[in-house]
DOLUM-72767 format. One record per residue: y, x, z of N, C-alpha, C in turn. Coordinates in Angstrom, 2 decimals. Each point is the difference from the previous one (the first is absolute). Last residue first. Example, Ala and Ser with C-alpha at 12.3 -4.5 7.8 and 13.67 -1.06 7.14 Angstrom:
<pts>
PT | n_Y | n_X | n_Z | ca_Y | ca_X | ca_Z | c_Y | c_X | c_Z
PT | -2.25 | 12.85 | 7.08 | 1.19 | 0.82 | 0.06 | 1.09 | -0.77 | 0.73;
PT | -5.72 | 0.29 | -0.07 | 1.19 | -0.89 | 0.00 | 1.20 | 0.90 | 0.00;
</pts>
This chain:
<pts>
PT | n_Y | n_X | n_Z | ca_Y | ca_X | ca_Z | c_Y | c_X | c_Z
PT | 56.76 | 27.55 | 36.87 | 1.66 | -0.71 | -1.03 | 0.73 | -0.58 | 1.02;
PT | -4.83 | 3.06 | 0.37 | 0.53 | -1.09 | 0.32 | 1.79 | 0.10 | -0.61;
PT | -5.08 | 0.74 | -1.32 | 0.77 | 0.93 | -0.06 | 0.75 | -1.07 | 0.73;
PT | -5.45 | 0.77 | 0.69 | 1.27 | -0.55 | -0.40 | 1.50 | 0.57 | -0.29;
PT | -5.38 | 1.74 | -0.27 | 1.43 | -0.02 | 0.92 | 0.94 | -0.68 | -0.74;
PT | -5.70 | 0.20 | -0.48 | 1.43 | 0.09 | -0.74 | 1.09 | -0.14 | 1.28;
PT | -5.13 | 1.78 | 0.30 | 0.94 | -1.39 | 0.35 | 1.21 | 0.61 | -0.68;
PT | -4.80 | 1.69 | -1.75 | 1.36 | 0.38 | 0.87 | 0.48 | -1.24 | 0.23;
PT | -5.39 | 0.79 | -0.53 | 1.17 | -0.54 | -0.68 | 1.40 | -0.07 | 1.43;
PT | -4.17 | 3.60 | -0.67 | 0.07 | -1.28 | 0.32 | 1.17 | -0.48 | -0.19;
PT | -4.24 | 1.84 | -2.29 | 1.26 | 1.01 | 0.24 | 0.43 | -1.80 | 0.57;
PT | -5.26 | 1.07 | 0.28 | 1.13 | -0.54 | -1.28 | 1.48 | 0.43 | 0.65;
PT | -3.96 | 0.60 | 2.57 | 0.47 | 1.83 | -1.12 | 0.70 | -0.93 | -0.88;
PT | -1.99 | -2.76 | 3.53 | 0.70 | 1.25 | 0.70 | 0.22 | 0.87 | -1.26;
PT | -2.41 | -3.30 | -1.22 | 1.13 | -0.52 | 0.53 | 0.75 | 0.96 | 0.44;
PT | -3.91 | 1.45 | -1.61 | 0.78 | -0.67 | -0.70 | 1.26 | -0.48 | 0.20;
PT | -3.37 | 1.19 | 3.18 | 0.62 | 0.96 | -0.94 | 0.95 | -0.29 | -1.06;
PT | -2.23 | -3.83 | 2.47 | 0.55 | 0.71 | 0.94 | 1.01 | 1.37 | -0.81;
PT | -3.41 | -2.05 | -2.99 | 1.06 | -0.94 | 0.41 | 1.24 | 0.69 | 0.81;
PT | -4.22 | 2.18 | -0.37 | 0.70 | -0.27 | -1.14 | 1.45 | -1.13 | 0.10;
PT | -3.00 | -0.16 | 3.40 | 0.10 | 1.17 | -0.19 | 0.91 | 0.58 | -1.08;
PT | -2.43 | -4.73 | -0.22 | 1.64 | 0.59 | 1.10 | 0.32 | 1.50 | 0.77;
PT | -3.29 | -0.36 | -3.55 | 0.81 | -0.76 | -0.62 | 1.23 | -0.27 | 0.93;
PT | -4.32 | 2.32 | 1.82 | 0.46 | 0.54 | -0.89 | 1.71 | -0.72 | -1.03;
PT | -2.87 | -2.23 | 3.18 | 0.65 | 0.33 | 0.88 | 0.52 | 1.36 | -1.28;
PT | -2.57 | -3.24 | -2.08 | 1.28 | -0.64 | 0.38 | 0.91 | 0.98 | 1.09;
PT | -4.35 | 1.90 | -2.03 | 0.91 | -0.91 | -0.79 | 1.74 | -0.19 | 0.72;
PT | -4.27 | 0.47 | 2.28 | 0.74 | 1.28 | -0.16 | 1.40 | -0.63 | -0.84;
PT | -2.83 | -3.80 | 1.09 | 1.06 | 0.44 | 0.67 | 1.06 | 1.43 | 0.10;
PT | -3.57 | -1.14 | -3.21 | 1.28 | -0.84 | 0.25 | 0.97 | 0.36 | 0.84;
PT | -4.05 | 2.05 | -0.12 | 0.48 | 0.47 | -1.19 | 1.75 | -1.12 | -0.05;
PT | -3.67 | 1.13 | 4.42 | 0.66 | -1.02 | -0.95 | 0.80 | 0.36 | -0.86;
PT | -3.68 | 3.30 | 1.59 | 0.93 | -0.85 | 0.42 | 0.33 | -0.90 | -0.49;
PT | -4.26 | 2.33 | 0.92 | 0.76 | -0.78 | -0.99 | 0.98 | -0.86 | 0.75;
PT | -1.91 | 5.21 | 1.04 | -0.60 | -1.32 | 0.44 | 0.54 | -0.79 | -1.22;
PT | 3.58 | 3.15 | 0.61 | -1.57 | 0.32 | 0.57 | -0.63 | -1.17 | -0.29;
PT | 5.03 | 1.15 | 0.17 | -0.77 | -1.19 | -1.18 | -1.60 | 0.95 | -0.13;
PT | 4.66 | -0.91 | 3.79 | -1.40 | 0.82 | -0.24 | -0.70 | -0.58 | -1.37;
PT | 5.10 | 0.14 | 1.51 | -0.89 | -1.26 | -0.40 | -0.87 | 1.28 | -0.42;
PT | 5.18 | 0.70 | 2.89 | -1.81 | 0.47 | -0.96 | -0.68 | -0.82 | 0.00;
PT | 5.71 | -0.18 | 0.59 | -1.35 | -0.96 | 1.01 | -1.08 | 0.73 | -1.44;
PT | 5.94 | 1.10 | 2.18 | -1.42 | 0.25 | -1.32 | -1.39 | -1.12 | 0.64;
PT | 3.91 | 1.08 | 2.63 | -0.14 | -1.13 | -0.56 | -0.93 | -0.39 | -1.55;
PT | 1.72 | 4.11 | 2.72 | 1.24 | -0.76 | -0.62 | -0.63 | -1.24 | -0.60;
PT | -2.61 | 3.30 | 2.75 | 1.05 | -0.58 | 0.41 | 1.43 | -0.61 | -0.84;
PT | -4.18 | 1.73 | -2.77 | 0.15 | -1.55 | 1.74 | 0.64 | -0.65 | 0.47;
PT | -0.14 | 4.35 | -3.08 | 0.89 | -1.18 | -0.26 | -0.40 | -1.03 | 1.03;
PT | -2.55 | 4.14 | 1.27 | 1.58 | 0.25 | -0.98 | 0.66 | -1.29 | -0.14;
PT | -5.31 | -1.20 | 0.39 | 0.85 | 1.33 | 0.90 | 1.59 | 0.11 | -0.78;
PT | -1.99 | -5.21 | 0.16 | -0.15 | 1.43 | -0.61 | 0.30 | 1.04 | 0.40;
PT | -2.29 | -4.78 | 2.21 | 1.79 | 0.99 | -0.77 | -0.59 | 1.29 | 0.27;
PT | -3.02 | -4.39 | -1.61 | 0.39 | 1.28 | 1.12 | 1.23 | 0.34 | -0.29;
PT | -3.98 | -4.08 | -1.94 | 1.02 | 0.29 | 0.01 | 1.04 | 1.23 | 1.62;
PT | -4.93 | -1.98 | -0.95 | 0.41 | 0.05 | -0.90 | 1.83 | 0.52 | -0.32;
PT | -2.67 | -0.76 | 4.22 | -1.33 | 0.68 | -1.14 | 0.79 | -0.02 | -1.12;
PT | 2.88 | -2.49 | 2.82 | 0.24 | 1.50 | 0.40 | -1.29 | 0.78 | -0.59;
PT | 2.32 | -4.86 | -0.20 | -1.11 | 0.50 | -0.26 | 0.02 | 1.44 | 0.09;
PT | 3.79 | -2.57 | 1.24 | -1.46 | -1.18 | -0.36 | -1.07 | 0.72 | -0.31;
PT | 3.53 | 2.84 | 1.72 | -0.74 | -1.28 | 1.49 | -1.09 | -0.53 | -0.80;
PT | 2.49 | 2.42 | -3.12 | -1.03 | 1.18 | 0.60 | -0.71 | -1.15 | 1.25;
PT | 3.32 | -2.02 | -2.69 | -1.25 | 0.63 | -0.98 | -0.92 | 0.33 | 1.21;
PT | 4.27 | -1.13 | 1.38 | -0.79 | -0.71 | -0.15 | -1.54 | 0.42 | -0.59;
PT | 3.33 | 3.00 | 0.53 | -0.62 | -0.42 | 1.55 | -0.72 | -1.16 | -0.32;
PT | 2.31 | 1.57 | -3.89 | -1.36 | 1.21 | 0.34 | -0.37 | -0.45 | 1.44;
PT | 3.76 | -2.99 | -1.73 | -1.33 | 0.00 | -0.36 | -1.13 | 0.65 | -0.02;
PT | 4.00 | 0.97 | 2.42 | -0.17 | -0.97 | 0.39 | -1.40 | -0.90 | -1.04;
PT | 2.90 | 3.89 | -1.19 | -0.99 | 0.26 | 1.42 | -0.51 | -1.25 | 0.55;
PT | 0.31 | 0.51 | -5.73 | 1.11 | 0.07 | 1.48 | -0.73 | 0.21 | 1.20;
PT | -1.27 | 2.56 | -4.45 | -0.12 | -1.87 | 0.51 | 1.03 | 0.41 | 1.18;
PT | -3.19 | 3.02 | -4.13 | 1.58 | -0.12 | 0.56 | -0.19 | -1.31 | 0.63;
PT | -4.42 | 2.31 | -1.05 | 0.91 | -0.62 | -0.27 | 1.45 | -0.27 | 0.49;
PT | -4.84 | 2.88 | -0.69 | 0.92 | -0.09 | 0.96 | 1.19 | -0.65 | -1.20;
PT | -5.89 | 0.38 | 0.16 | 1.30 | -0.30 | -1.13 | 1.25 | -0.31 | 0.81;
PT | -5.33 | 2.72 | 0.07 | 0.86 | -1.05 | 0.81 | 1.27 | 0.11 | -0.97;
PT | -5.18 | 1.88 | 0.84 | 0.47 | -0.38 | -0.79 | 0.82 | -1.05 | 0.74;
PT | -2.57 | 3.38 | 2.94 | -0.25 | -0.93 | -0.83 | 1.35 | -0.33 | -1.18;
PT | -0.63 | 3.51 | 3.31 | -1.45 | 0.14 | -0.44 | -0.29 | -1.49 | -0.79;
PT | 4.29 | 2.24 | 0.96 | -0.55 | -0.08 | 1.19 | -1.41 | -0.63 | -0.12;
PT | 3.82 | 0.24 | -2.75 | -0.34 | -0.85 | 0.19 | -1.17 | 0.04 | 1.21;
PT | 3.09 | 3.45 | -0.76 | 0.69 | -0.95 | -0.17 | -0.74 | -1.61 | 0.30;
PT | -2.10 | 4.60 | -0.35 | 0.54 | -0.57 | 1.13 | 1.18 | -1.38 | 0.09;
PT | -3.57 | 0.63 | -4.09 | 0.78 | 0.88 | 0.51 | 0.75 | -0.55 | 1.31;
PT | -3.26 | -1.97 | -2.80 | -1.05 | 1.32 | -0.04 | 1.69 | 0.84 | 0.99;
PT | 0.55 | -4.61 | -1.37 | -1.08 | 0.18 | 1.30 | -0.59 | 1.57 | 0.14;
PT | 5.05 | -2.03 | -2.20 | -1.54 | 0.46 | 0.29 | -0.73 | 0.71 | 0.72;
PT | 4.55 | -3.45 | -0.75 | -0.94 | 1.36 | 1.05 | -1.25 | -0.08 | -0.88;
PT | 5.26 | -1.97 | -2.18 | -1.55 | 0.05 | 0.36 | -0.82 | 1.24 | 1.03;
PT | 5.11 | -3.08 | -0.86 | -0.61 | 1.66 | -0.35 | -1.51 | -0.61 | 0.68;
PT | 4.60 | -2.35 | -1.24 | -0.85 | -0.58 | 0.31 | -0.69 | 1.68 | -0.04;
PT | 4.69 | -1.20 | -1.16 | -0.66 | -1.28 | 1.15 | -1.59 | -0.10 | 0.17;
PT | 5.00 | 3.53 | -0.82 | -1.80 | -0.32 | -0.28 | -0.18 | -0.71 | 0.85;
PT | 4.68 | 0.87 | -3.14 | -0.82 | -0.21 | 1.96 | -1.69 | -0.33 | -0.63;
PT | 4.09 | 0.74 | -3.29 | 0.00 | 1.13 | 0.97 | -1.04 | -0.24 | 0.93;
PT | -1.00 | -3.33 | -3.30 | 1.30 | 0.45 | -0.54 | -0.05 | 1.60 | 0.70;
PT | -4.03 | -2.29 | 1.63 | 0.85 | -0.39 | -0.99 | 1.47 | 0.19 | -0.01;
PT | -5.52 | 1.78 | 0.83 | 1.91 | 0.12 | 0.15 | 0.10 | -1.39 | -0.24;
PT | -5.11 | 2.62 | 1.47 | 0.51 | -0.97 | -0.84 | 1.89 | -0.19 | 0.44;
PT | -4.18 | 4.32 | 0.73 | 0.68 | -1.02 | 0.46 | 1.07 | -0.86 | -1.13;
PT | -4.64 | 3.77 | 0.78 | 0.32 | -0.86 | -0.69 | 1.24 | -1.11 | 0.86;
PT | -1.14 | 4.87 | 1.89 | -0.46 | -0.93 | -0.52 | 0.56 | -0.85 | -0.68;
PT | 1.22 | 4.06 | 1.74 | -1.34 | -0.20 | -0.13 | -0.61 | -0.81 | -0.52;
PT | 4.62 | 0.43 | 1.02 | -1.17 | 0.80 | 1.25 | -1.39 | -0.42 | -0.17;
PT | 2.51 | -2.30 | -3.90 | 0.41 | 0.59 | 0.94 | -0.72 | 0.13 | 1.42;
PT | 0.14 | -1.56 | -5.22 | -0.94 | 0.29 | 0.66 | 0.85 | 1.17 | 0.96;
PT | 1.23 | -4.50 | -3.18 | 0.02 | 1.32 | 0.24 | -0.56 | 0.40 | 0.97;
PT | 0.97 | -4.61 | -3.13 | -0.59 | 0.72 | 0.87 | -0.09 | 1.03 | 0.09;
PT | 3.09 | -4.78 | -0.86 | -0.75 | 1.11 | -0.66 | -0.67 | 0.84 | 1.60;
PT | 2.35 | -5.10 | -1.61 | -0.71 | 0.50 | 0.63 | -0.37 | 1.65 | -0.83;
PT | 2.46 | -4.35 | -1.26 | 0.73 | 1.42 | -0.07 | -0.70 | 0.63 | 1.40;
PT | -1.95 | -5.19 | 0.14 | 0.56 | 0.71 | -1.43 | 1.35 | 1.84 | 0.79;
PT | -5.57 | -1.66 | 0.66 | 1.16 | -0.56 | 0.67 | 1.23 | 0.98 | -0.98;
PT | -4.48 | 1.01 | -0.50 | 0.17 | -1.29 | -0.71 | 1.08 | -0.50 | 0.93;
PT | -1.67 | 4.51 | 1.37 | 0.51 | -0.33 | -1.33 | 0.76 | -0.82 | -0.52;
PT | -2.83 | 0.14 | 3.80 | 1.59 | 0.20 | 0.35 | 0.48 | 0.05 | -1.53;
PT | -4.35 | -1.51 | 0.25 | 0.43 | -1.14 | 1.16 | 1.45 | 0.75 | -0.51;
PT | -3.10 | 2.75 | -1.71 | 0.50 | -0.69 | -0.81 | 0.79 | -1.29 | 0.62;
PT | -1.29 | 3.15 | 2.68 | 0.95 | 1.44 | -1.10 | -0.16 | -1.41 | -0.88;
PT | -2.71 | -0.76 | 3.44 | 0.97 | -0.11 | 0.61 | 1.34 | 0.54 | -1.12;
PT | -4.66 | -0.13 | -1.25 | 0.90 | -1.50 | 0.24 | 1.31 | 0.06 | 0.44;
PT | -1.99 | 4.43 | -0.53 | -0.12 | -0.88 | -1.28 | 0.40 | -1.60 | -0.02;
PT | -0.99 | 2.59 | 4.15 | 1.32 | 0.58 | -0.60 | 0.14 | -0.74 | -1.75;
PT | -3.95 | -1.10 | 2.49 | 1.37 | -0.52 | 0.65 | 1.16 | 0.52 | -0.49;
PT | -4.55 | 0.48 | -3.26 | 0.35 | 0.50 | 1.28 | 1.23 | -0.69 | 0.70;
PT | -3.62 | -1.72 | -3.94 | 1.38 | 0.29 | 0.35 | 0.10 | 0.52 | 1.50;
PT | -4.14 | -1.14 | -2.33 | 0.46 | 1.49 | 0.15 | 1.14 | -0.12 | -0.24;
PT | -1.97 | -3.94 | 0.06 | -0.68 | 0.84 | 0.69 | 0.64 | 1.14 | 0.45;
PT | 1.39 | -3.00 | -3.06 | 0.57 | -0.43 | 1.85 | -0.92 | 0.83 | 0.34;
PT | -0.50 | 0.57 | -4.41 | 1.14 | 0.98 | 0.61 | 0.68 | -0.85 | 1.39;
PT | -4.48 | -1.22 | -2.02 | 0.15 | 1.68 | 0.00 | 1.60 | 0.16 | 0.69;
PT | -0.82 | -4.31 | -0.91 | -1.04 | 0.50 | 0.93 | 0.70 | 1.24 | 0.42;
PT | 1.48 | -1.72 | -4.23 | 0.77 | -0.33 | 1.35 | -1.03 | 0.42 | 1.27;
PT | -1.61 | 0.75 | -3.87 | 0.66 | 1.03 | 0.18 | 1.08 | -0.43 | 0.79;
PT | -3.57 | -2.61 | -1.13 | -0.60 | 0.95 | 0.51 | 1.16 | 1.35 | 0.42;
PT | 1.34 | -4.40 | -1.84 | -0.58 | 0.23 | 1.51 | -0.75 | 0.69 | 0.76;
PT | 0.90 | -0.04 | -4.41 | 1.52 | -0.24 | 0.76 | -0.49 | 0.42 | 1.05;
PT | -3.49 | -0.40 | -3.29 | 0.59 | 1.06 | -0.13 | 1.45 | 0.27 | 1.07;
PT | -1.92 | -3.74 | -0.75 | -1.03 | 0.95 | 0.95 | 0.32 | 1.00 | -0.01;
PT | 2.39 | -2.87 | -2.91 | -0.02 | -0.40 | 1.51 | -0.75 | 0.77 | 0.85;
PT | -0.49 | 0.93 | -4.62 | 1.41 | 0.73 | 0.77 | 0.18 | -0.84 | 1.40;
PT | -3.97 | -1.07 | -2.37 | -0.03 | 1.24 | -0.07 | 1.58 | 0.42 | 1.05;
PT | -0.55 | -4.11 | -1.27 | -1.26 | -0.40 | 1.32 | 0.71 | 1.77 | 0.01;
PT | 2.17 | -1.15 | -3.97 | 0.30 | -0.53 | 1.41 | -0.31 | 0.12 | 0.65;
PT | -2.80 | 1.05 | -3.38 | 1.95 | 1.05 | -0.24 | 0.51 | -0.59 | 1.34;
PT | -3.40 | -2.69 | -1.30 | -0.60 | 0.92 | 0.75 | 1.16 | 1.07 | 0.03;
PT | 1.34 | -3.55 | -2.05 | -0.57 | -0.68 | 1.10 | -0.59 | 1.25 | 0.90;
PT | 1.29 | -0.23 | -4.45 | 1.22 | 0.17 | 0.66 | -0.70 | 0.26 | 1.80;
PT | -3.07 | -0.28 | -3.25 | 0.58 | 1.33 | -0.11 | 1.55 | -0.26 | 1.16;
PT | -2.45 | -3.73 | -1.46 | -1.03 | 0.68 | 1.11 | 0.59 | 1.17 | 0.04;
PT | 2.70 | -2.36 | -2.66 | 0.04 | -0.90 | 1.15 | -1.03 | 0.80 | 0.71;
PT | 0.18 | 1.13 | -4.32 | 1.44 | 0.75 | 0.24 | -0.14 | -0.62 | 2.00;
PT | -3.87 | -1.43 | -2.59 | 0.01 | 1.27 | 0.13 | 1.47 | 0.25 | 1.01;
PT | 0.11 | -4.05 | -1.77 | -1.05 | -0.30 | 0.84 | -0.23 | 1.41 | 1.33;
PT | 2.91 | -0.93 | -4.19 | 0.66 | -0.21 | 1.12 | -1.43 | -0.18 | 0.87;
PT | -0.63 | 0.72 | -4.53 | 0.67 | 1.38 | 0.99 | 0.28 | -0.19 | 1.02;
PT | -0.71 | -3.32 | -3.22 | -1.84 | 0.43 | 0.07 | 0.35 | 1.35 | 1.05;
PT | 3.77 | -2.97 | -1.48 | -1.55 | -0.44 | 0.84 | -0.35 | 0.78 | 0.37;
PT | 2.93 | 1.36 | -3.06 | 0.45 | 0.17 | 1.05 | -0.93 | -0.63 | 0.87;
PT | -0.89 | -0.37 | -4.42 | -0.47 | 1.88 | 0.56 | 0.29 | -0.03 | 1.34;
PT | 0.38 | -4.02 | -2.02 | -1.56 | 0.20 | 0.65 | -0.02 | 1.18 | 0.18;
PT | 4.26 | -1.43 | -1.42 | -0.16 | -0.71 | 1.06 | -1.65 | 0.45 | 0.62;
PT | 1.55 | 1.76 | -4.31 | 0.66 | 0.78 | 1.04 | 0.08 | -1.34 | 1.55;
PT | -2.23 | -1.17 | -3.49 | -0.19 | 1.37 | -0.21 | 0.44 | -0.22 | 1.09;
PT | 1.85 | -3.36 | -1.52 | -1.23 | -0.92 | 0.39 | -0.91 | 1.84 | 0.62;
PT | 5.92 | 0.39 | -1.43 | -2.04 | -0.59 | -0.54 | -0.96 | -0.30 | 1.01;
PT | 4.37 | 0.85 | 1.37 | 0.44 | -0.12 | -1.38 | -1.07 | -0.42 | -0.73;
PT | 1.05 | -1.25 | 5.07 | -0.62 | 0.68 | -0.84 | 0.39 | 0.16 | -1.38;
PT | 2.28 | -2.23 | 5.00 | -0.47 | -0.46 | -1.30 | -0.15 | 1.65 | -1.10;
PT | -0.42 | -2.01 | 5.40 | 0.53 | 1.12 | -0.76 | -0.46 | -0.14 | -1.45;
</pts>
């Protein structure tokens, strides 16, 4: 980097030493500073807080709070409603009822039944509850949330007319 004077090359020396221990601890400071406040909020995220940013981030998702509780749409259909544990709905634990076919809530519930139930009211249509007590798998909520979404989706897009021929 070419200098205008022989000056302004030893002012910039003589700073970069300082500006380098200052950068250096500004860094150590906000990295500790990150991870002290990533700590804090996996700590004190509640299930409804994952579960309310998991449905969000799927696209023309919204949320309204029906019989009580927090449930997730899309377009007209809800694909996803939350139990909580403090109300009969969830029945003394934290759970996330998802839209699904009947044939994947029988799978769910055979492979692992501590973790996955049918739900009172929607069940019988193939709903499947994911207990998120304990540590669940954040993934897998994830993904059974996304074909949940999916399922709704498909069912509320308007469905395409067949054209009628004209005949000559």
């Amino acid at each position: 980097m070419p200098f205008k004077s022989e000056a302004q090359r030893r002012k910039l020396v003589s700073r970069q030493p300082a500006a380098r221990k200052n950068a250096s601890r500004t860094r150590k400071k906000a990295e500790a500073g990150k991870a002290a406040t990533v700590a804090a909020f996996a700590m004190a995220r509640s299930p409804l807080d994952r579960v309310r940013r998991l449905c969000l981030a799927l696209p023309n998702t919204w949320e309204k709070l029906s019989h009580g509780e927090p449930t997730f749409w899309v377009g007209k259909k809800m694909f996803a409603s939350f139990a909580n544990a403090d109300n009969h709905h969830g029945a003394g634990r934290h759970a996330i009822w998802c839209n699904s076919t009947h044939a994947t809530q029988d799978l769910l519930i055979t492979r692992s039944p501590t973790r996955y139930f049918s739900p009172p009211y929607v069940g019988p249509n193939g709903w499947v509850g994911i207990y998120l007590d304990g540590n669940p798998d954040w993934s897998e909520v994830a993904n059974r949330l996304a074909h949940a979404h999916e399922l709704a989706s498909a069912s509320s897009r308007p469905k395409a007319r067949k054209r009628q021929r004209l005949s000559r």
